[in-house]
Structure formats: structure tokens, C-alpha cells
DSSP file (Angstrom, degrees, kcal/mol; ACC not computed):
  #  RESIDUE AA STRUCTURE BP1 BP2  ACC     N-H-->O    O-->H-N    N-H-->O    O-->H-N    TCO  KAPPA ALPHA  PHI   PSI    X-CA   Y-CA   Z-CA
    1    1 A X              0   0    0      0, 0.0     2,-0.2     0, 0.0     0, 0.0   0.000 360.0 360.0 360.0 122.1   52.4  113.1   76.1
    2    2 A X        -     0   0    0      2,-0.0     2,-0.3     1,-0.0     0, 0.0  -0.667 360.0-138.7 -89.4 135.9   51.6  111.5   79.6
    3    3 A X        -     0   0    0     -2,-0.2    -1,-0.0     1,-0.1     0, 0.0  -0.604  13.3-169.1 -83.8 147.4   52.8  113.0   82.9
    4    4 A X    >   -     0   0    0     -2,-0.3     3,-0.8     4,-0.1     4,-0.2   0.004  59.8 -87.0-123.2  25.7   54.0  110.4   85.4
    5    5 A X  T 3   -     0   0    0      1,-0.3    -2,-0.0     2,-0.1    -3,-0.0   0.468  62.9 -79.3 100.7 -16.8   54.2  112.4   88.0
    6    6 A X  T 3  S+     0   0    0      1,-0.0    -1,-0.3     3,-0.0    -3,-0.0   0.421  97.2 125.2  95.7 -28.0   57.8  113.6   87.5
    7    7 A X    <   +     0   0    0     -3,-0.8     2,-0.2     2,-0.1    -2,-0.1   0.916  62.4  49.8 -23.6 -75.2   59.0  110.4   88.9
    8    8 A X  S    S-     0   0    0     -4,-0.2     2,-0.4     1,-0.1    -4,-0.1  -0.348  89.8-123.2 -86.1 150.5   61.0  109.3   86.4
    9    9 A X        -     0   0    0     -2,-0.2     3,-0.1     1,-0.1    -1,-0.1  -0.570  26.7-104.1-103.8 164.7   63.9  112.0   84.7
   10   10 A X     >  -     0   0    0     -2,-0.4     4,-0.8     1,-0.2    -1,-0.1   0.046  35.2-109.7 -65.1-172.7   64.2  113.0   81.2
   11   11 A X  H  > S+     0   0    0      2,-0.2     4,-1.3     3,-0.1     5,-0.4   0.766 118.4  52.3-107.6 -45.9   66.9  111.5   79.5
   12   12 A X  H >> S+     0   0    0      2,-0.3     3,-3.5     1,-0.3     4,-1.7   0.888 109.8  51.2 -47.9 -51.4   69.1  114.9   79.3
   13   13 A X  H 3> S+     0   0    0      1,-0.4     4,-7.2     2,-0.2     5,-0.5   0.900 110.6  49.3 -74.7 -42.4   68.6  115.3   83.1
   14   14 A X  H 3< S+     0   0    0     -4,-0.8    -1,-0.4     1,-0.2     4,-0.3   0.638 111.3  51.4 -69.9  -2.1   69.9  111.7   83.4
   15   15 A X  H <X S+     0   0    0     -3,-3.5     4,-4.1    -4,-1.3     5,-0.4   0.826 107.8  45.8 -73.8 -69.5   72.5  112.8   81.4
   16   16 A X  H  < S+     0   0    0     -4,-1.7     4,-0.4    -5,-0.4    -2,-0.2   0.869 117.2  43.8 -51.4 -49.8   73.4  115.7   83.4
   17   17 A X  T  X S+     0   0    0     -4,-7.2     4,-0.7     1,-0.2    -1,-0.3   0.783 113.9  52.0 -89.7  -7.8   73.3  113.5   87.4
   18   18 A X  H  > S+     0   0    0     -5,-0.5     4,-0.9    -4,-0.3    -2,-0.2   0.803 113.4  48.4-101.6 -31.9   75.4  110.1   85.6
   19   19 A X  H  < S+     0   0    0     -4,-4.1    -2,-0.2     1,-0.2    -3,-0.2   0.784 114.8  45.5 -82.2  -1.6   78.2  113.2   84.3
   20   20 A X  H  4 S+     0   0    0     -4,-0.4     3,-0.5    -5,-0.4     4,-0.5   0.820 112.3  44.6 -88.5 -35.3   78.3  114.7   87.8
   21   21 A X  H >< S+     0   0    0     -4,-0.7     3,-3.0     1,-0.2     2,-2.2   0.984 100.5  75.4 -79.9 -72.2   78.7  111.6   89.7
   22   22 A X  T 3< S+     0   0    0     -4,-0.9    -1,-0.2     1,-0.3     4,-0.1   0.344 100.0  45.9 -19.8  -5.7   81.5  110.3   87.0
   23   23 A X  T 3> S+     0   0    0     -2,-2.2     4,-2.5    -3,-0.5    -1,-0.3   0.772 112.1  49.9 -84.6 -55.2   83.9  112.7   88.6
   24   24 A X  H <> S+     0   0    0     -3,-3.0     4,-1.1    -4,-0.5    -2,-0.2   0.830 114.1  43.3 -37.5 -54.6   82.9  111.6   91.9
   25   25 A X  H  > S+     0   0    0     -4,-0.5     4,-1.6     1,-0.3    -1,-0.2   0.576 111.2  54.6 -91.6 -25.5   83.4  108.1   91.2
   26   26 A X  H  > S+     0   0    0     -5,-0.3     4,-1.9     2,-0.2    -1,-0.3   0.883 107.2  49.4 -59.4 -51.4   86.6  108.6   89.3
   27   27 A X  H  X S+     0   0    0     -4,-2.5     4,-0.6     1,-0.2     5,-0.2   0.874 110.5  50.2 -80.5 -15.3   88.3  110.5   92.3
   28   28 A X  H  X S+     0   0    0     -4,-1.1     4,-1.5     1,-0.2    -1,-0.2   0.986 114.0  45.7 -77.4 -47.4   87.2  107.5   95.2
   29   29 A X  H  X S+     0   0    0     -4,-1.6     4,-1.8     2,-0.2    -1,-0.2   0.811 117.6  45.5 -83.9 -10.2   88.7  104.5   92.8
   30   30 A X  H  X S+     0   0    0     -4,-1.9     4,-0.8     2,-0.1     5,-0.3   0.809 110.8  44.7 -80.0 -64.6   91.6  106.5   92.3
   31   31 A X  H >X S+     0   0    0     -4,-0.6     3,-2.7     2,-0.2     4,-2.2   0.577 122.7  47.9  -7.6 -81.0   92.2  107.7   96.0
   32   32 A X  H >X S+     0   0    0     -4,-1.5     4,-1.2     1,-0.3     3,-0.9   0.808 117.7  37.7 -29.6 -82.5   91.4  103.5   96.5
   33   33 A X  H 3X S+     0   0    0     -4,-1.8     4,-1.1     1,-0.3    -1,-0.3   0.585 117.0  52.3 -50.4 -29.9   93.8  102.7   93.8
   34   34 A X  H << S+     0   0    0     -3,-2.7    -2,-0.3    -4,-0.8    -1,-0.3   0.817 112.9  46.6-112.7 -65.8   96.2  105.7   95.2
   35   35 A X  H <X S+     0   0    0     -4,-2.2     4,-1.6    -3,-0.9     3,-0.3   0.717 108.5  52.8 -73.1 -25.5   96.1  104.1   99.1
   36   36 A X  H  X S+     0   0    0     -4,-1.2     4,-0.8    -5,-0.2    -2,-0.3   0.825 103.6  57.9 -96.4 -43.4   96.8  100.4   97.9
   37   37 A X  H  X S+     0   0    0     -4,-1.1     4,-0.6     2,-0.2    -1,-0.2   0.517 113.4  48.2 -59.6  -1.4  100.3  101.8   95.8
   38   38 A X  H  4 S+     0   0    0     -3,-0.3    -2,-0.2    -4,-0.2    -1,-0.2   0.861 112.2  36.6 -93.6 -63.0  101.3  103.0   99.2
   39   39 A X  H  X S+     0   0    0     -4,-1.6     4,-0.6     2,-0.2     3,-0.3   0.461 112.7  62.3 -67.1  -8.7  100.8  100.4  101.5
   40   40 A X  H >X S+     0   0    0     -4,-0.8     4,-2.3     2,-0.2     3,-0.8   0.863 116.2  38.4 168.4 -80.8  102.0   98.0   98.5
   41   41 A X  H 3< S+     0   0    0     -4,-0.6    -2,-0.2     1,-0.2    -1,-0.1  -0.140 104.1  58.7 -96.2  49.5  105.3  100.1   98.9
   42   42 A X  H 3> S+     0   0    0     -3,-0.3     4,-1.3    -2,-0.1    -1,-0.2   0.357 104.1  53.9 -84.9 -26.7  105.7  100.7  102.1
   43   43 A X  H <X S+     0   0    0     -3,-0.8     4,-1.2    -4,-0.6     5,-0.3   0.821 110.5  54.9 -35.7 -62.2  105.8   96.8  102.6
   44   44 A X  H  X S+     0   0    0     -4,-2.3     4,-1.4     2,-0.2    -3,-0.2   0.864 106.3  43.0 -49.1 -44.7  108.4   97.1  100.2
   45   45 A X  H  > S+     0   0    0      1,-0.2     4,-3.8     2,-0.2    -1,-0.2   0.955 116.2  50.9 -60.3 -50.5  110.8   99.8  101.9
   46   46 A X  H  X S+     0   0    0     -4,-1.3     4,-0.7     1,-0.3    -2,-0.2   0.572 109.0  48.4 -82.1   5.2  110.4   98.0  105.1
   47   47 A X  H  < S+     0   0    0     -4,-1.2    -1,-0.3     2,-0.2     3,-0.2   0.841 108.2  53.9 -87.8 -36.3  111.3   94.7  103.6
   48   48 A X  H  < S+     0   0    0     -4,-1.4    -2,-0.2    -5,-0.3    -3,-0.1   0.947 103.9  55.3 -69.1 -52.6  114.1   96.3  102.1
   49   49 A X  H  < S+     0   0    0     -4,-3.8    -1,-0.2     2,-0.0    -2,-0.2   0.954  98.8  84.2 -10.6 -68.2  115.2   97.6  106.0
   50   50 A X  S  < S-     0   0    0     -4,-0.7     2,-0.3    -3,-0.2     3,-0.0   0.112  90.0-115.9 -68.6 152.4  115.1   93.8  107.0
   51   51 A X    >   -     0   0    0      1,-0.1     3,-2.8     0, 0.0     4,-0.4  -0.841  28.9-115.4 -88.4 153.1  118.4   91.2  106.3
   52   52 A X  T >  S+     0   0    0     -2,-0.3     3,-0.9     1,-0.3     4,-0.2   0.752 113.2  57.4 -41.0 -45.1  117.6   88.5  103.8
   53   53 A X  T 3> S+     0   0    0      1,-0.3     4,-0.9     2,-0.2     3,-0.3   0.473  86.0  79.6-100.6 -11.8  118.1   85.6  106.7
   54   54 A X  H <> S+     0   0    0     -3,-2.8     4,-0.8     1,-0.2     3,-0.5   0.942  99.8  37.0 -83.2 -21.5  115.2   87.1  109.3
   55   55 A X  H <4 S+     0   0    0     -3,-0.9    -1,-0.2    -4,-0.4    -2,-0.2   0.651 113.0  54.5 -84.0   1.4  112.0   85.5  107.2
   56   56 A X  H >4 S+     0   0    0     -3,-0.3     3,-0.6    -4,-0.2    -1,-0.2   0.754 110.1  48.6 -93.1  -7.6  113.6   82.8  106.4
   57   57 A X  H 3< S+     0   0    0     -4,-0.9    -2,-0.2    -3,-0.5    -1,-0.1   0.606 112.6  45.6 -89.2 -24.8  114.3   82.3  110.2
   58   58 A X  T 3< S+     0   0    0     -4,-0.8    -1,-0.3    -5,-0.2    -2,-0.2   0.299 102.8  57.0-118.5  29.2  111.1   82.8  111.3
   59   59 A X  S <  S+     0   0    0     -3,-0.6     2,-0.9    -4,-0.1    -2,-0.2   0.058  88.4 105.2-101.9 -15.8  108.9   80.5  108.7
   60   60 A X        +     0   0    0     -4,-0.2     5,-0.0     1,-0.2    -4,-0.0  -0.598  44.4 167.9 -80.7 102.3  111.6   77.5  110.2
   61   61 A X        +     0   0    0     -2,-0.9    -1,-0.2     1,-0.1    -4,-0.0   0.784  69.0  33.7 -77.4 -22.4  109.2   75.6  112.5
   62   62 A X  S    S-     0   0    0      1,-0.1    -1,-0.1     2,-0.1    -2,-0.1   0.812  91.9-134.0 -84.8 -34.2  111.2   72.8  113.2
   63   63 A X        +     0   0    0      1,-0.1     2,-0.3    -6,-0.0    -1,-0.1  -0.157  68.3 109.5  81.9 -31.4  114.7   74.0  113.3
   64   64 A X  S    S-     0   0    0      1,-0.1    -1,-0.1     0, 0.0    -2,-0.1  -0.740  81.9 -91.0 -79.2 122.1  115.9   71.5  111.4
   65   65 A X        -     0   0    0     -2,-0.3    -1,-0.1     1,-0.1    -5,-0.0   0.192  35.0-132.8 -78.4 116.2  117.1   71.1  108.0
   66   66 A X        -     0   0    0      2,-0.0     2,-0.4     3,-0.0    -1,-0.1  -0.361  25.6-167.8 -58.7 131.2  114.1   70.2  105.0
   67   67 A X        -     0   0    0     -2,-0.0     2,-0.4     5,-0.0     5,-0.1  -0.970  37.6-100.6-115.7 150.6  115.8   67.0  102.8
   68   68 A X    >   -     0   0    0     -2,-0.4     3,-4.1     1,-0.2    -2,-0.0  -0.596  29.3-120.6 -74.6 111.8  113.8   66.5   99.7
   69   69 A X  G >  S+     0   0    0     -2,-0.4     3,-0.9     1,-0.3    -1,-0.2   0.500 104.9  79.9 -53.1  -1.2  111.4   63.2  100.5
   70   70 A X  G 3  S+     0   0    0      1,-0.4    -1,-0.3     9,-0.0     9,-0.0   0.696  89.3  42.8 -86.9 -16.1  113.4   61.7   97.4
   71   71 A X  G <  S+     0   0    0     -3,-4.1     8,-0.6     2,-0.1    -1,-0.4  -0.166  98.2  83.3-114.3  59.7  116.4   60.8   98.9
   72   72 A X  B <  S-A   78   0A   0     -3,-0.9     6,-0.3     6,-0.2    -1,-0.0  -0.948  73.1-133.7-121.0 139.7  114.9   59.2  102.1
   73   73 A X    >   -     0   0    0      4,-3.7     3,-2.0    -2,-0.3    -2,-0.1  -0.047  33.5 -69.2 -81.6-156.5  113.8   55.5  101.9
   74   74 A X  T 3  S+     0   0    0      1,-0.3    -1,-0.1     2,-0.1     0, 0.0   0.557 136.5  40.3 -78.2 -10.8  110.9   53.5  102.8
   75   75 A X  T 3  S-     0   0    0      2,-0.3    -1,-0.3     0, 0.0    -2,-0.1   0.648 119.1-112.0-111.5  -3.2  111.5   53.7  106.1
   76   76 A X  S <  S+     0   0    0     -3,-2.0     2,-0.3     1,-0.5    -2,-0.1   0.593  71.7 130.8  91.2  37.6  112.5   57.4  105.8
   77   77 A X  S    S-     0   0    0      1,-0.1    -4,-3.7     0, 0.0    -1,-0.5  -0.768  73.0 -85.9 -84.6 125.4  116.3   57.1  106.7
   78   78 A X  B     -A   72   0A   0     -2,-0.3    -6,-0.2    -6,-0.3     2,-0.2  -0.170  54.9-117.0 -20.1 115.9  118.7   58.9  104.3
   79   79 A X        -     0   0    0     -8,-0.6    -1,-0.1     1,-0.1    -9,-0.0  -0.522  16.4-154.3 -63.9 140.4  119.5   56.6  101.4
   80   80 A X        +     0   0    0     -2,-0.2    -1,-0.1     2,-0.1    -2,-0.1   0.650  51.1 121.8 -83.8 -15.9  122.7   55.2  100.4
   81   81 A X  S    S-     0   0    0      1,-0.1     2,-0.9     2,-0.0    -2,-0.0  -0.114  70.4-102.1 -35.7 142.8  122.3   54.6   96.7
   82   82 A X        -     0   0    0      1,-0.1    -1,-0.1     0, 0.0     2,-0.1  -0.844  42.0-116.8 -78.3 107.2  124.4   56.2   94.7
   83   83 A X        -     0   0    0     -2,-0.9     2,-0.2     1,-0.1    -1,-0.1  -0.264   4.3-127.1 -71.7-178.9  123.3   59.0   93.1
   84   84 A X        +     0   0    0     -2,-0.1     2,-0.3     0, 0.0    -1,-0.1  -0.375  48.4 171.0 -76.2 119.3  122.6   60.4   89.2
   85   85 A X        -     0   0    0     -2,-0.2     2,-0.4     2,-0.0     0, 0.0  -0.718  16.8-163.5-104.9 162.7  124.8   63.9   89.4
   86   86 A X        -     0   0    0     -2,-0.3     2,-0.3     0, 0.0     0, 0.0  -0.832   2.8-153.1-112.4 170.4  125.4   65.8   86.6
   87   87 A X        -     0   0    0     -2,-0.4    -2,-0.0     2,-0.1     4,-0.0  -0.970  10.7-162.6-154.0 130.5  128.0   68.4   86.4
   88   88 A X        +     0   0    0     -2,-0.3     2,-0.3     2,-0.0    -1,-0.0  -0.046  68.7  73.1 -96.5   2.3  128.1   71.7   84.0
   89   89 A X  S    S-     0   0    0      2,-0.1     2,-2.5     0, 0.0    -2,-0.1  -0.877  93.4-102.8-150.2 165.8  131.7   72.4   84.3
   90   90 A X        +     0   0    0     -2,-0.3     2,-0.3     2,-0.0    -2,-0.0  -0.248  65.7 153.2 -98.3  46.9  135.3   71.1   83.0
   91   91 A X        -     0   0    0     -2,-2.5    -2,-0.1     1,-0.1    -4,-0.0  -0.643  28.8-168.2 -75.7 132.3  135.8   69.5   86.7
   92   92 A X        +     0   0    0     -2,-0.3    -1,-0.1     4,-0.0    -2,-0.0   0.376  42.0 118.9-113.1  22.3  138.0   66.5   86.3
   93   93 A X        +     0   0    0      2,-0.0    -2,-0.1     3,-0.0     0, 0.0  -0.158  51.5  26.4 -68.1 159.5  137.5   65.0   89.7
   94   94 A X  S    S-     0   0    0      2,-0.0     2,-0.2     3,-0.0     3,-0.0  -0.115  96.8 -39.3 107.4 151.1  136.3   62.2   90.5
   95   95 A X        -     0   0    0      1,-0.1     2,-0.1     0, 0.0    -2,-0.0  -0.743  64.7 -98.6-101.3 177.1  136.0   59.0   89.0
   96   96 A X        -     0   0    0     -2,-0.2    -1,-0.1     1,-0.1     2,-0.1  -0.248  39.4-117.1 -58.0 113.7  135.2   58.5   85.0
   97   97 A X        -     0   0    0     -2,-0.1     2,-0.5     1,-0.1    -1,-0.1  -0.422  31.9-125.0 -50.7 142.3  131.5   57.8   84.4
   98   98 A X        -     0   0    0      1,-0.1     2,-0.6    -2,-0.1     3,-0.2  -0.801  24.9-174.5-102.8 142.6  131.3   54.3   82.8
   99   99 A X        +     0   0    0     -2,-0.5     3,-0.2     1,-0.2    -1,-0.1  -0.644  31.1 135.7-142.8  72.3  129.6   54.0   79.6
  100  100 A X  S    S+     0   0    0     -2,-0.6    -1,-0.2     1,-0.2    -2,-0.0   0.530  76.4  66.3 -76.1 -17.1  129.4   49.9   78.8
  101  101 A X              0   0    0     -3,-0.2    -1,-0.2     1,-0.2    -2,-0.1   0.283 360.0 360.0-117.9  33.4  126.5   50.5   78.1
  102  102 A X              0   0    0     -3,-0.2    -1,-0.2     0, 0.0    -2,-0.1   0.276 360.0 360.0 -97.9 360.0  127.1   52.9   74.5
């Protein structure tokens, strides 16, 4: 059996320093894991502090009200076409869809 000098460790001894450090290494990623569930809710309380309407108040750069680029035309003036509505409820306003074409 050849000495190397002692350099290298026996497999038990490597045994012995990777189950001492597992302890170690367990208690920093929890502590890690342990500090990020904090700050995570503590964002959370203090959002819960806040009324709904102050982020939405302060992400509005413009002031002005977003319309959905589909109802502005080509020149990017509000359209007048009539639009396709649907309605979910036993409303009878309104006039009668026409269906000539059934």
C-alpha cells in the first residue's frame, strides 16, 4: 500500500468532514430560505396597510384614461362603427338584433 503523503483522506474520514458540514449547510439554506418567507410577507402586510387605488395611481403616467388601440381608427380618433356587444343577462333594452341573415 503506497503513502501519498497523507494528502488525500481515507474514504471514512471523508465520510466523517461531508456529515459535519451537512448540518452546517442545512442550517444557512434554511436561515436563506427562513429570511426570504419574511421579507416575502412583510411586502405582503404592508400591501395589505395600503388602499387598493394608491398603485394604481402611481403606475398612471399620463393621467389619462388607456382605450384599447381596437376601437381607435387609422388616424387614431375614437371610432364610430357600431359595435359587436354581447349581453349575458335577460336585459330587454334596446333594440332587437336582426337576424336576416338565419
Amino acid at each position: 500500500m503506497m503513502e501519498d503523503g497523507g494528502l488525500r483522506p481515507t474514504p471514512i474520514q471523508a465520510y466523517v468532514m461531508l456529515s459535519s458540514l451537512f448540518p452546517l449547510l442545512y442550517g444557512l439554506i434554511f436561515l436563506a430560505l427562513l429570511w426570504q418567507a419574511f421579507k416575502v410577507m412583510g411586502r405582503g402586510f404592508s400591501a395589505a396597510g395600503r388602499p387598493l387605488n394608491a398603485s394604481a395611481s402611481r403606475n398612471d403616467r399620463t393621467g389619462k384614461v388607456t382605450i384599447h388601440p381596437e376601437l381607435l381608427d387609422g388616424e387614431g380618433r375614437l371610432t364610430e362603427e357600431n359595435l359587436l356587444t354581447v349581453r349575458f343577462s335577460d336585459d330587454d333594452e334596446g333594440e332587437p338584433a336582426d337576424r336576416s341573415g338565419e
